[in-house]
Chimera marker file (.cmm) of the C-alpha trace (Angstrom):
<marker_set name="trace">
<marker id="1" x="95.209" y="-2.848" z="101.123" r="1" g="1" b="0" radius="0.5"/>
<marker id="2" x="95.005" y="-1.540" z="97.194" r="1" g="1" b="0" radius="0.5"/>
<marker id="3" x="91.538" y="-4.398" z="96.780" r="1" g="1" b="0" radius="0.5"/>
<marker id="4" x="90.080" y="-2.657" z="100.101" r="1" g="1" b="0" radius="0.5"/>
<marker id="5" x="90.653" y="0.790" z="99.056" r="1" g="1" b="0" radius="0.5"/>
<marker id="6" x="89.433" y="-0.215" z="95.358" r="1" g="1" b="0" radius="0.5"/>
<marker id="7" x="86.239" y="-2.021" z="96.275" r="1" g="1" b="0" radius="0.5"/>
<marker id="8" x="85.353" y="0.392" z="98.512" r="1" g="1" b="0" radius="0.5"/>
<marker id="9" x="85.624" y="2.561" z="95.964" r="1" g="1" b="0" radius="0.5"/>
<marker id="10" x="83.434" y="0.773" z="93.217" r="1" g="1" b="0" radius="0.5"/>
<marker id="11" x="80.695" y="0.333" z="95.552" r="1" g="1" b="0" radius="0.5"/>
<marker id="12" x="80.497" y="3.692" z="96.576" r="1" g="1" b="0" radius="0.5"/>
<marker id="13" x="80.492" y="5.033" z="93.062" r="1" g="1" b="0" radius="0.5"/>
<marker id="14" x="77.822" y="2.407" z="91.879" r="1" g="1" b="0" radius="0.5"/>
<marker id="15" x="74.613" y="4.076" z="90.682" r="1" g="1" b="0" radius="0.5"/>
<marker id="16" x="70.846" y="2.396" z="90.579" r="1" g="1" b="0" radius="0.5"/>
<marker id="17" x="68.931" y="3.263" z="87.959" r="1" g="1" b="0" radius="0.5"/>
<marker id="18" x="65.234" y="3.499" z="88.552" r="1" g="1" b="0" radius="0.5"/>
<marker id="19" x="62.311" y="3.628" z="86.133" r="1" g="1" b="0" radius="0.5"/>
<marker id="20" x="61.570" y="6.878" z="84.445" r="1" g="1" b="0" radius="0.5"/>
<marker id="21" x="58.056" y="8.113" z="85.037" r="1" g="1" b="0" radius="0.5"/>
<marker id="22" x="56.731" y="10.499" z="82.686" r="1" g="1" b="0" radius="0.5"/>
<marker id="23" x="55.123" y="13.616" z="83.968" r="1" g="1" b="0" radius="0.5"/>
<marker id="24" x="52.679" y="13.941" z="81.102" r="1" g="1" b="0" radius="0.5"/>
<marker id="25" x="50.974" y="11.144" z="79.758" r="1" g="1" b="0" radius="0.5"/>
<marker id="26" x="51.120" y="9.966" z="76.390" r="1" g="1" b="0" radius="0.5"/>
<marker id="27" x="48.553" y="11.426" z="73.859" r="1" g="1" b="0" radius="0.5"/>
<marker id="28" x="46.160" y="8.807" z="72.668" r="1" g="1" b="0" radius="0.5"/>
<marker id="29" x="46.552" y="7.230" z="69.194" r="1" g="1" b="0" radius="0.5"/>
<marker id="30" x="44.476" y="8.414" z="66.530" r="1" g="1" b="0" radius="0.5"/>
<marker id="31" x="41.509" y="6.414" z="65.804" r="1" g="1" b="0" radius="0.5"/>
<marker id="32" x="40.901" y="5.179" z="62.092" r="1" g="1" b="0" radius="0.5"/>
<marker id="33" x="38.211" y="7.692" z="60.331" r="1" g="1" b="0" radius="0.5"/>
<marker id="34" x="36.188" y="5.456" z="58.163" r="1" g="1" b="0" radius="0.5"/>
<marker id="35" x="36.451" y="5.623" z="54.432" r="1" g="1" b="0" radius="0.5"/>
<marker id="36" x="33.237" y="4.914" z="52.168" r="1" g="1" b="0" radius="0.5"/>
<marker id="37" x="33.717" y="2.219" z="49.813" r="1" g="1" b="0" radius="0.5"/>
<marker id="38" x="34.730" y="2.322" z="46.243" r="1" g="1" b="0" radius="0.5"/>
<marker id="39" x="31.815" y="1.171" z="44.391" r="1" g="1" b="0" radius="0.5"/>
<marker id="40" x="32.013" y="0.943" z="40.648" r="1" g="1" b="0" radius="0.5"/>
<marker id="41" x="29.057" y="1.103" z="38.627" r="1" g="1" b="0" radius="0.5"/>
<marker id="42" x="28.452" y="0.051" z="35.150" r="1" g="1" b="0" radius="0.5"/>
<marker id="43" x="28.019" y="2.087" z="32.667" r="1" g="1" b="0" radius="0.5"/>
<marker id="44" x="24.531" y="1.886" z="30.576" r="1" g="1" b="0" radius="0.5"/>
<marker id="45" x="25.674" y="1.266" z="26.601" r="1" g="1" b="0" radius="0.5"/>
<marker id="46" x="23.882" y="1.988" z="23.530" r="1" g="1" b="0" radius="0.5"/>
<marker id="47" x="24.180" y="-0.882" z="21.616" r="1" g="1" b="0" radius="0.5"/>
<marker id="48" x="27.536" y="-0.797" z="19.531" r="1" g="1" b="0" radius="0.5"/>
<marker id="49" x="28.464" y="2.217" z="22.157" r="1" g="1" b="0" radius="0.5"/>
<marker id="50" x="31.503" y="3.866" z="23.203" r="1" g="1" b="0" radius="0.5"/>
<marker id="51" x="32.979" y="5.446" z="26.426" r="1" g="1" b="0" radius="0.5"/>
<marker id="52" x="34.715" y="8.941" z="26.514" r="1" g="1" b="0" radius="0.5"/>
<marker id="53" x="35.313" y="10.272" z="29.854" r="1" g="1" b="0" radius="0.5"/>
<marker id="54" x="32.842" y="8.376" z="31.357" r="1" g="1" b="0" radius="0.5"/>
<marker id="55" x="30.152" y="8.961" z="29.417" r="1" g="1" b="0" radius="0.5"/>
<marker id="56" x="28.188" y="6.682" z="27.098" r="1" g="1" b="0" radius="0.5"/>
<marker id="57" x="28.185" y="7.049" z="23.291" r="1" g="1" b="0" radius="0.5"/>
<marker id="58" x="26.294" y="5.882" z="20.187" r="1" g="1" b="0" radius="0.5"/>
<marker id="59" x="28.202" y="4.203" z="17.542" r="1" g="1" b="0" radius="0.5"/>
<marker id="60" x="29.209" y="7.249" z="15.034" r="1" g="1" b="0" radius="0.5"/>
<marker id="61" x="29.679" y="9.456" z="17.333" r="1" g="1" b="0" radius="0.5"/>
<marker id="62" x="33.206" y="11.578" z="16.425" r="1" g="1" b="0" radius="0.5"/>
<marker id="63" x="35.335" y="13.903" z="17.891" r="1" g="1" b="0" radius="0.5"/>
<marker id="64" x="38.346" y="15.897" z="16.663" r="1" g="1" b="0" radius="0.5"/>
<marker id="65" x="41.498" y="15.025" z="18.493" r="1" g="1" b="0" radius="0.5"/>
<marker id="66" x="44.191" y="17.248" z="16.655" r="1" g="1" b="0" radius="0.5"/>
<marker id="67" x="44.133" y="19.520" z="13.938" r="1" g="1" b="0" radius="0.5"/>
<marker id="68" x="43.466" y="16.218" z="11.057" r="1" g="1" b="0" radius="0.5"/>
<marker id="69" x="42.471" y="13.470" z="13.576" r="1" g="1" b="0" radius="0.5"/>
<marker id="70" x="39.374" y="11.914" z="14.428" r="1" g="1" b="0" radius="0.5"/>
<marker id="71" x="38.151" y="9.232" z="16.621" r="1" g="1" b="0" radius="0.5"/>
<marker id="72" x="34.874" y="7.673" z="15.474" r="1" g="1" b="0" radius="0.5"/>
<marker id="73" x="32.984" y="5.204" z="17.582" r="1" g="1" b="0" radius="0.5"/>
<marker id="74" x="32.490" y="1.948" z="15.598" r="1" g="1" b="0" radius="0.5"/>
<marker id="75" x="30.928" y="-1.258" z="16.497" r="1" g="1" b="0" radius="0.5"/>
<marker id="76" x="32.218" y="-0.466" z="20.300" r="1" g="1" b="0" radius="0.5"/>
<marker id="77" x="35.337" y="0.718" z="19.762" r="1" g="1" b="0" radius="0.5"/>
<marker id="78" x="37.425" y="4.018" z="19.000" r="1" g="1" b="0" radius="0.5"/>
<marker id="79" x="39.090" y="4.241" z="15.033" r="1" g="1" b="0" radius="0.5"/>
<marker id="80" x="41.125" y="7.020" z="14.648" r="1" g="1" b="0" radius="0.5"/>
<marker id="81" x="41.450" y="8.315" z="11.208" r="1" g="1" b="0" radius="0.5"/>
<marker id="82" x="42.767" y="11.300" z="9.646" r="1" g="1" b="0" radius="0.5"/>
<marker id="83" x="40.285" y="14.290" z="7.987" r="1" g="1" b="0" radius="0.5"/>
<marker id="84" x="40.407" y="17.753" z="6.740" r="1" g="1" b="0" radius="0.5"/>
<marker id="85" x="37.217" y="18.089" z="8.646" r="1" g="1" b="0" radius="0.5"/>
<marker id="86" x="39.213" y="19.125" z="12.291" r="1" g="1" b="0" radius="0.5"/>
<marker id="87" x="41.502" y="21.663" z="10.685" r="1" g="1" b="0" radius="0.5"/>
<marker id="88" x="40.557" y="24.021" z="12.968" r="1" g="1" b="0" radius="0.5"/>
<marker id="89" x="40.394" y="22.234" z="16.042" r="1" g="1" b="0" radius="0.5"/>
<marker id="90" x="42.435" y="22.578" z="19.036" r="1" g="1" b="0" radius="0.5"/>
<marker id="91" x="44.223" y="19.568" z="21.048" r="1" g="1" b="0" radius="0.5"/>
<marker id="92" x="41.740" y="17.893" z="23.206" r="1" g="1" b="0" radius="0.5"/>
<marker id="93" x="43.290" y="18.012" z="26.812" r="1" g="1" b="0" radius="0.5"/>
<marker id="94" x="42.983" y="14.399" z="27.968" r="1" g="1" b="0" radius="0.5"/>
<marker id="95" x="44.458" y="14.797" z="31.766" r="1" g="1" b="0" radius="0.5"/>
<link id1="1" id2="2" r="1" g="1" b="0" radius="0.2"/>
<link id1="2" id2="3" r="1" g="1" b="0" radius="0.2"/>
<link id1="3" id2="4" r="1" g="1" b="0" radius="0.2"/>
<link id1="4" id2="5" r="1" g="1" b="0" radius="0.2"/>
<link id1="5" id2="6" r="1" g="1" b="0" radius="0.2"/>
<link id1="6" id2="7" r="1" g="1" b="0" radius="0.2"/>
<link id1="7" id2="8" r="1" g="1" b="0" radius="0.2"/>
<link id1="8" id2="9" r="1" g="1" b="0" radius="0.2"/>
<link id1="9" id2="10" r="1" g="1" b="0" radius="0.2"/>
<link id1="10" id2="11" r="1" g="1" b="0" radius="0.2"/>
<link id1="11" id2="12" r="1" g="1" b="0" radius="0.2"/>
<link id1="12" id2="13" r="1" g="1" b="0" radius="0.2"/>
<link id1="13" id2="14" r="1" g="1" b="0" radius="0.2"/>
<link id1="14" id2="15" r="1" g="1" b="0" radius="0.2"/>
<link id1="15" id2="16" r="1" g="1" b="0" radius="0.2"/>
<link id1="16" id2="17" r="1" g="1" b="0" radius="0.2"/>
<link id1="17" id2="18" r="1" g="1" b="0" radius="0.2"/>
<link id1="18" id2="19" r="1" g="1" b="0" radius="0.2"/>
<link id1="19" id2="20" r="1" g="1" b="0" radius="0.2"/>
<link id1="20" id2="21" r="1" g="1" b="0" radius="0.2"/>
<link id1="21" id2="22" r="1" g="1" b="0" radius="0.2"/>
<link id1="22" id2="23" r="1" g="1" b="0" radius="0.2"/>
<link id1="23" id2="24" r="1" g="1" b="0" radius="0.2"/>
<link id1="24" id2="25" r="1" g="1" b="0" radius="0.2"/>
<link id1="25" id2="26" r="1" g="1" b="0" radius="0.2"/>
<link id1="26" id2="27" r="1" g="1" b="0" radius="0.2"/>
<link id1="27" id2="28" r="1" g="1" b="0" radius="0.2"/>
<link id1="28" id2="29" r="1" g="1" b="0" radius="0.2"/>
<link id1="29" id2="30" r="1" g="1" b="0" radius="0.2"/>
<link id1="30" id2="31" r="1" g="1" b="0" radius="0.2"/>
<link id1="31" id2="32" r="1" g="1" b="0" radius="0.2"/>
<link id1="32" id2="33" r="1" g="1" b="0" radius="0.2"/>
<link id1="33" id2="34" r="1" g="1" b="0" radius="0.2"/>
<link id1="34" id2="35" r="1" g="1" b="0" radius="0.2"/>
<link id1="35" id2="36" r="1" g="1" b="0" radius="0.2"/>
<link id1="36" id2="37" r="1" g="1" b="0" radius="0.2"/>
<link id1="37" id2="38" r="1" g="1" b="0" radius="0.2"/>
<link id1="38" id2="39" r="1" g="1" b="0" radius="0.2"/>
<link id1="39" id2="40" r="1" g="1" b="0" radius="0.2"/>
<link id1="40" id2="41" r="1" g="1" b="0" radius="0.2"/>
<link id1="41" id2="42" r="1" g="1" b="0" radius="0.2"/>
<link id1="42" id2="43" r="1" g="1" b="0" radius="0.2"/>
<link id1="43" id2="44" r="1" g="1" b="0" radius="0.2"/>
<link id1="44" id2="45" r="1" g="1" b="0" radius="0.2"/>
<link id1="45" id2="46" r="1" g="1" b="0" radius="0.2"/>
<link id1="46" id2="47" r="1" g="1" b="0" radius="0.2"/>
<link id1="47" id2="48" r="1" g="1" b="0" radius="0.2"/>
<link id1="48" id2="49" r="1" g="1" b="0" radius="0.2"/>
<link id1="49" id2="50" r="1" g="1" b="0" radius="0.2"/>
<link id1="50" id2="51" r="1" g="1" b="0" radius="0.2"/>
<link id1="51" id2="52" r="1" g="1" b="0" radius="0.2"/>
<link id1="52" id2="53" r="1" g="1" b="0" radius="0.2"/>
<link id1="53" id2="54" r="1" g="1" b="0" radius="0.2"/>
<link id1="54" id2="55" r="1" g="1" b="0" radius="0.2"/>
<link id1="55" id2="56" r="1" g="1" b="0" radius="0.2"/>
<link id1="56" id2="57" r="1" g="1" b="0" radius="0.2"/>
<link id1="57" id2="58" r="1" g="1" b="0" radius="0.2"/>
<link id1="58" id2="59" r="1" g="1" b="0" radius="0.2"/>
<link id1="59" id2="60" r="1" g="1" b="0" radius="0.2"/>
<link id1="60" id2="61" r="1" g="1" b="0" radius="0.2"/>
<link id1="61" id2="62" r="1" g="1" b="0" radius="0.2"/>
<link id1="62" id2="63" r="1" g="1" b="0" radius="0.2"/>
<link id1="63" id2="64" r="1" g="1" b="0" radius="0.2"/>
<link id1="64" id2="65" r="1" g="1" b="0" radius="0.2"/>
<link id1="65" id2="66" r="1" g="1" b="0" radius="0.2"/>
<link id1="66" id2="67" r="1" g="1" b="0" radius="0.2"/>
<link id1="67" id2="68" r="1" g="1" b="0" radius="0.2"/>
<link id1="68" id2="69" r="1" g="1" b="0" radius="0.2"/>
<link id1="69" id2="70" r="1" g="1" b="0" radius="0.2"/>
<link id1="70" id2="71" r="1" g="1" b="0" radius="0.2"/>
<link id1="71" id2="72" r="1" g="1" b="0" radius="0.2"/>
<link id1="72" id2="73" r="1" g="1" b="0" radius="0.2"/>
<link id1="73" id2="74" r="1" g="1" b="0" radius="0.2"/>
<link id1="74" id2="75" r="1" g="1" b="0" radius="0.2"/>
<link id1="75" id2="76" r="1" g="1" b="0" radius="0.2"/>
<link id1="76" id2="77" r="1" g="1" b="0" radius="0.2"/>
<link id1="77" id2="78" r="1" g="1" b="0" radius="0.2"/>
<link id1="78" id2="79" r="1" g="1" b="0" radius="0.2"/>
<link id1="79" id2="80" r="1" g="1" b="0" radius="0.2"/>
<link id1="80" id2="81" r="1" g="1" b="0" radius="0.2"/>
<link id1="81" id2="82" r="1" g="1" b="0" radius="0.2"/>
<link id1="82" id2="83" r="1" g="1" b="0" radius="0.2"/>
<link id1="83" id2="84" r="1" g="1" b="0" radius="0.2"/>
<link id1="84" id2="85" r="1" g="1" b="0" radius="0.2"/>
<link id1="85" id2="86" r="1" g="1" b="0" radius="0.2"/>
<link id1="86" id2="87" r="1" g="1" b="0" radius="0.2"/>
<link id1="87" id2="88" r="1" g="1" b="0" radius="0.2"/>
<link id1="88" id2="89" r="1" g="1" b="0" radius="0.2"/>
<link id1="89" id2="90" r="1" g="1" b="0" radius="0.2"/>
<link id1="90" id2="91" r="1" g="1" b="0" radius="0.2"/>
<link id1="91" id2="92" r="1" g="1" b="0" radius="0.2"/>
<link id1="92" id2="93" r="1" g="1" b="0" radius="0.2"/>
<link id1="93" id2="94" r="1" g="1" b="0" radius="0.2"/>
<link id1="94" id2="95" r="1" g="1" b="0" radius="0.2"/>
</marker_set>
C-alpha cells in the first residue's frame, strides 16, 4: 500500500519543463567597422642624415638636450656630447 500511495505521489508531483521562448528577440551582433591600413612610409634622407621625431636631418645638425648636452647628427647617427653652448636650455620633452 506505502509503493501505491508513494508512486502516486511522484507522478503527480513530476514537472515538464518546456523550452523558454523569449519575448524580445536578441539584438543583432555588431558588425566589424573597417580599419584603414597601417602603411609606413620611408622617410627621404639627406645623405649622412638623421631622424628626430620624424623628420629628416642633415648631418651637423644639433640640438640641446639638457642644460650641457648635445646631440649632433654624424655620418647617420646621433653623438651626444657635452658643451657650455646649451647652458641655458631647457629639457627637451621627448613623450
Amino acid at each position: 500500500m506505502r509503493f501505491i500511495l508513494l508512486a502516486g505521489l511522484i507522478s503527480a508531483t513530476t514537472a515538464h519543463a518546456q523550452p523558454i521562448t523569449p519575448s524580445v528577440p536578441p539584438p543583432p551582433l555588431p558588425t566589424a567597422t573597417p580599419v584603414a591600413p597601417i602603411v609606413v612610409m620611408p622617410l627621404p634622407l639627406p645623405p649622412q642624415g638623421c631622424v628626430w621625431a620624424s623628420r629628416a636631418f642633415s648631418d651637423g645638425a644639433a640640438f640641446c638636450v639638457a642644460a650641457s648636452t648635445q646631440i649632433v647628427c654624424k655620418a647617420g647617427k646621433w653623438d651626444a656630447a657635452a658643451t657650455e653652448a646649451c647652458r641655458a636650455a631647457a629639457p627637451i620633452d621627448a613623450r
